[in-house]
Backbone as CSV, one residue per row, in Angstrom:
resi,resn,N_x,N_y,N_z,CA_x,CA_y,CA_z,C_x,C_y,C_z
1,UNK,0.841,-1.183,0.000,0.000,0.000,0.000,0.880,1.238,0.000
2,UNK,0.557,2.187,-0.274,0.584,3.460,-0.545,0.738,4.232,0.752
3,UNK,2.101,4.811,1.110,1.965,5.528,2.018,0.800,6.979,1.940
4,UNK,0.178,7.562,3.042,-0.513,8.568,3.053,0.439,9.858,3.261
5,UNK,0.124,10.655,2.244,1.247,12.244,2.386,-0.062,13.344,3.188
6,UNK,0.639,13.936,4.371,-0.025,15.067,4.814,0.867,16.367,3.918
7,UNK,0.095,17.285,3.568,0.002,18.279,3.269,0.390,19.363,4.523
8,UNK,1.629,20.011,5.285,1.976,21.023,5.532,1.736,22.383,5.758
9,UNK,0.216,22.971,5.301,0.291,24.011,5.056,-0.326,25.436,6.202
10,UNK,-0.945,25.769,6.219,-1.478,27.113,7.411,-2.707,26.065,8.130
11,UNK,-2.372,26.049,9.189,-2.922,25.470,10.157,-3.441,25.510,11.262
12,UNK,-3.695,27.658,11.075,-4.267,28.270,11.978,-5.690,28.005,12.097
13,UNK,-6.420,27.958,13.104,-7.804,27.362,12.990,-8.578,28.637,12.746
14,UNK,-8.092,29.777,13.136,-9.510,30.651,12.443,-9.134,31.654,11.851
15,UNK,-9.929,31.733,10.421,-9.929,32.031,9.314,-9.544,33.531,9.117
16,UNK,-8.557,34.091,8.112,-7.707,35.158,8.037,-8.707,35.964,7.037
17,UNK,-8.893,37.403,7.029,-9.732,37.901,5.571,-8.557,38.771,4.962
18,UNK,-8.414,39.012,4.094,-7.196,40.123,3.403,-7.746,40.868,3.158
19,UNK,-7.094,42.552,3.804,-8.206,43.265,3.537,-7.374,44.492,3.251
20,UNK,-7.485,45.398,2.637,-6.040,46.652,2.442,-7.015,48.172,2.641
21,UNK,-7.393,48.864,4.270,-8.002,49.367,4.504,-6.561,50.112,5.018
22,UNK,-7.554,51.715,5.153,-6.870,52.685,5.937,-6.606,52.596,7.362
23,UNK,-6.118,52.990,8.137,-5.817,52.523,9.656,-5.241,53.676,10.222
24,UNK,-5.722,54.578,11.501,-4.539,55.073,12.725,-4.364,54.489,13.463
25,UNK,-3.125,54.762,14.307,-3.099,53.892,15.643,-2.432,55.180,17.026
26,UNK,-3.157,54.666,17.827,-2.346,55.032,18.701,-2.047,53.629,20.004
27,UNK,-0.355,53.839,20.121,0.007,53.100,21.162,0.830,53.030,22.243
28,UNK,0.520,52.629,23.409,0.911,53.190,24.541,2.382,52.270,25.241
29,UNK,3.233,52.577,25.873,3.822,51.998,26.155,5.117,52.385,27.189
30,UNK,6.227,51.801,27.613,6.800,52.301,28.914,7.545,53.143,27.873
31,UNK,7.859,53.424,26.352,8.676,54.513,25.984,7.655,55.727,25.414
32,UNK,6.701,55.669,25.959,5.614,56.459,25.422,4.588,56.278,24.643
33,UNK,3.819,57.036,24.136,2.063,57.074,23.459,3.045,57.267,21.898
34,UNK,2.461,56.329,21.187,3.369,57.209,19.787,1.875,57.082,19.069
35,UNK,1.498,57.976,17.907,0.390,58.226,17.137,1.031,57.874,15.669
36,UNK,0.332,57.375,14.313,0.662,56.961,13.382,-0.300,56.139,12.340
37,UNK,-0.288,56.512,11.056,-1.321,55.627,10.240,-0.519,54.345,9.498
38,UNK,-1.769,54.168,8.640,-0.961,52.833,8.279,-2.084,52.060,7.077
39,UNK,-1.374,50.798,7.129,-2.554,49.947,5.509,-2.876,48.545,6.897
40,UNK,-4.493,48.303,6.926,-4.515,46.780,7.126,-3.959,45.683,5.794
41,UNK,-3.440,44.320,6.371,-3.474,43.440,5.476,-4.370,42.163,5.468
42,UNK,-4.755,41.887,6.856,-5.359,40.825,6.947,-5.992,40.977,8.683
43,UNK,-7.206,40.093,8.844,-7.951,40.482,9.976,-8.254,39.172,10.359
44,UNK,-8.601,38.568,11.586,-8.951,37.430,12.055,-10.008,38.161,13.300
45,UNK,-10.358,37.106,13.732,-11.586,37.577,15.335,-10.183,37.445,16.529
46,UNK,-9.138,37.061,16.224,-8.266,37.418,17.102,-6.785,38.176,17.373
47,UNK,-6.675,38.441,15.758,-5.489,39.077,15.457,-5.617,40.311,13.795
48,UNK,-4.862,40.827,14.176,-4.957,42.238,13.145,-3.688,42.022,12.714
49,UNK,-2.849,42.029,11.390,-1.684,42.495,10.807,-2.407,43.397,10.487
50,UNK,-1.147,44.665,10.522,-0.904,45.342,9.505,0.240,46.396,9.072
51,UNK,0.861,47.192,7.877,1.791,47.675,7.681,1.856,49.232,8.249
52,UNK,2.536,49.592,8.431,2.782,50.578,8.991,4.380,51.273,8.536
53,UNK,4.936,52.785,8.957,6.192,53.167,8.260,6.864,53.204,9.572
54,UNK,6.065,53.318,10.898,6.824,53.284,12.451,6.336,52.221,12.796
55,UNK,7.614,51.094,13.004,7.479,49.781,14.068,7.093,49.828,15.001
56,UNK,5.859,49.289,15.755,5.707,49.394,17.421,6.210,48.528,18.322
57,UNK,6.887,48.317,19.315,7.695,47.711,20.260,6.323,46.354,20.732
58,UNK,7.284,44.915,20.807,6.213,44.292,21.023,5.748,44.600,22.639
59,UNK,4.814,44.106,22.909,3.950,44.507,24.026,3.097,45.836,24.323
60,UNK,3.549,46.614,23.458,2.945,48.024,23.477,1.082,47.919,23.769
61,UNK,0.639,48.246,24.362,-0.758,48.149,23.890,-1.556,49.348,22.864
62,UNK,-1.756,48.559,22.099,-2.522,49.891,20.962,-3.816,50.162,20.902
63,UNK,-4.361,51.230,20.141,-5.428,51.435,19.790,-5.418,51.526,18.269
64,UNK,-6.494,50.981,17.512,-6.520,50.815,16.226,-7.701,51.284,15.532
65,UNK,-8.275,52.621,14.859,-9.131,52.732,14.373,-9.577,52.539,12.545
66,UNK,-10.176,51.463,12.240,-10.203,51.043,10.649,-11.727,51.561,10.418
67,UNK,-11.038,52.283,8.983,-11.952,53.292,7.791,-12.883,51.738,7.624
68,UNK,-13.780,51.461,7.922,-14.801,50.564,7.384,-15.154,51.055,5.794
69,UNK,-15.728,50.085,5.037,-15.895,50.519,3.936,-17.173,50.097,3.761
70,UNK,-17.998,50.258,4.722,-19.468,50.507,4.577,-20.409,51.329,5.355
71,UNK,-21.360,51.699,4.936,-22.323,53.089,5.627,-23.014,52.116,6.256
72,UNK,-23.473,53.160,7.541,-24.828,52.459,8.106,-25.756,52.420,7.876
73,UNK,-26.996,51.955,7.695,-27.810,52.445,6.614,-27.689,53.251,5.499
74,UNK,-26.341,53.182,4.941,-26.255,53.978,3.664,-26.377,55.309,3.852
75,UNK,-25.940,55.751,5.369,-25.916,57.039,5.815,-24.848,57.266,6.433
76,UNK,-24.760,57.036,7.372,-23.325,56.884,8.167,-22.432,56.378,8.187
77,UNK,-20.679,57.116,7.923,-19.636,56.236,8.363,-19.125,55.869,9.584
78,UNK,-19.094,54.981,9.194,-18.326,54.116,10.323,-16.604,53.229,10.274
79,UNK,-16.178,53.229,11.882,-14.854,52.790,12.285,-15.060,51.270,13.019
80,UNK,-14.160,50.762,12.572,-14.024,49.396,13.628,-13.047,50.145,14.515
81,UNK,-12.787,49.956,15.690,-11.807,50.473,16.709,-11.518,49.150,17.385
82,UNK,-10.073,48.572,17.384,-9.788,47.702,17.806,-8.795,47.597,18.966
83,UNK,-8.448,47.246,20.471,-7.687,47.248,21.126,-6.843,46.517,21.512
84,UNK,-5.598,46.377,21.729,-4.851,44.675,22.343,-3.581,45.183,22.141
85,UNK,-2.551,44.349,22.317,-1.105,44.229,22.556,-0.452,43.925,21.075
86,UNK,0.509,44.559,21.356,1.549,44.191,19.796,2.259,42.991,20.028
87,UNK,2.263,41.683,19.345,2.562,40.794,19.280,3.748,40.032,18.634
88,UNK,3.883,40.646,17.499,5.143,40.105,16.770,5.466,41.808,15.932
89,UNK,6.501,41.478,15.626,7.001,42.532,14.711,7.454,41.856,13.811
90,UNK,7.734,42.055,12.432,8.181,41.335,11.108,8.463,41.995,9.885
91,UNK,8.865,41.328,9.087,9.068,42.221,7.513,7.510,42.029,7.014
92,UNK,6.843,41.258,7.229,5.450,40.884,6.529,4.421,42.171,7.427
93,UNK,5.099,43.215,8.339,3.995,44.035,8.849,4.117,43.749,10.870
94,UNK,3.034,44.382,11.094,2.637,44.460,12.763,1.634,43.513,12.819
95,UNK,1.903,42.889,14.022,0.662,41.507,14.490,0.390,42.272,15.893
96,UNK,-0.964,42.311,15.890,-1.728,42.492,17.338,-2.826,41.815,17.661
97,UNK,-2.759,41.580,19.048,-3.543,40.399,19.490,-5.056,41.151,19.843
98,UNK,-6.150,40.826,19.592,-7.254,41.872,19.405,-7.896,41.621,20.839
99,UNK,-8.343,42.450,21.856,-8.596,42.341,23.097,-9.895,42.207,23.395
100,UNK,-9.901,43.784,22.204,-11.449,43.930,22.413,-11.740,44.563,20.674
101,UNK,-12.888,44.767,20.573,-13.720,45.593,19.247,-15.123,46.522,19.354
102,UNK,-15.247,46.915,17.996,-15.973,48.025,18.030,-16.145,48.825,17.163
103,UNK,-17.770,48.732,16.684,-17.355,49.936,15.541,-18.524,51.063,15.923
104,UNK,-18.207,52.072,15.480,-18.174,53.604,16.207,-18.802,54.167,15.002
105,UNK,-19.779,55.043,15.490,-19.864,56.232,14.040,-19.068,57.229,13.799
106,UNK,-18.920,57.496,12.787,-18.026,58.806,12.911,-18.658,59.459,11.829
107,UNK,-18.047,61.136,11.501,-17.999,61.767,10.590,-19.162,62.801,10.972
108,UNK,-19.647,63.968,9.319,-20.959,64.161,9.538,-22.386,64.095,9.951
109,UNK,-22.651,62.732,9.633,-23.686,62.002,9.983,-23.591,61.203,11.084
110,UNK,-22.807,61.312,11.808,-22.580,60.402,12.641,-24.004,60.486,14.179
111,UNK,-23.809,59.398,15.038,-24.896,59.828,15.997,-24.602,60.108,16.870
112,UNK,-22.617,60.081,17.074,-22.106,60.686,18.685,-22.393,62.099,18.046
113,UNK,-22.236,62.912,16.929,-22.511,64.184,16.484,-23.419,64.775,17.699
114,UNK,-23.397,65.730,18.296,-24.670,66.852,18.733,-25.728,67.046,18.016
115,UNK,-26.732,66.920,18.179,-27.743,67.452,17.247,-28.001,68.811,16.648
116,UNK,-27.868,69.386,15.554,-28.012,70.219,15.024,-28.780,71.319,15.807
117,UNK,-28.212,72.441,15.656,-29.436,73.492,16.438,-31.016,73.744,15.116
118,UNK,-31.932,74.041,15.800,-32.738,74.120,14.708,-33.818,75.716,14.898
119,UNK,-33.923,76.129,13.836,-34.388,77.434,13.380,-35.676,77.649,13.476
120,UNK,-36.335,76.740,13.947,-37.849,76.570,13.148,-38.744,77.574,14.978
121,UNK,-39.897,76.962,15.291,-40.777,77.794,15.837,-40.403,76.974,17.530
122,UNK,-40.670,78.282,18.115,-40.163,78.389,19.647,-41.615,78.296,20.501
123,UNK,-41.860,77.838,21.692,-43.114,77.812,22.356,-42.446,79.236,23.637
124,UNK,-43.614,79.902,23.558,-42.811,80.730,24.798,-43.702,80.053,25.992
């Protein structure tokens, strides 16, 4: 009989998306808060790569806010805001371990916005 060949290959159990979104970060750490943008490359429910032009020190804890690329009802933009620790550093980009999540409105339309003052008729 025929020996059986295993196949080698990514053997992470949960599933990676590739994704090349806009990104800031801010991250905190014993050499300080450093602020900085950047490109996502890939997203999991437990880990974030992504590229950046300033390396962050591993352990740093960051904050990560991603340009979503969809409206809320086709009205509002919105941010994923992601939190956790820097994990690896590499030529392939920044790995962070995702703590927590969140996506946020932002912009014009947004609903943390104040409500508009309005012009119309006053009760005395």
């Amino acid at each position: 009989m025929g020996r059986e060949v295993t196949i080698h290959g990514d053997r992470r159990t949960l599933c990676r998306y590739e994704c090349q979104l806009a990104l800031r970060f801010e991250s905190r750490g014993p050499g300080g808060n450093r602020l900085g943008h950047g490109v996502t490359a890939d997203l999991s429910r437990k880990t974030l790569r992504f590229q950046t032009d300033s390396q962050q020190p591993v352990g740093y804890q960051m904050e990560v806010r991603i340009a979503w690329p969809f409206l809320l009802q086709n009205v509002c933009r919105l941010e994923l805001v992601v939190r956790g620790p820097v994990i690896h550093v590499g030529a392939r980009g920044t790995i962070m371990g995702i703590s927590s999540y969140e996506f946020q409105t932002c912009g014009e339309r947004s609903f943390a916005e104040p409500p508009a003052l309005t012009t119309g008729w006053r009760v005395a």
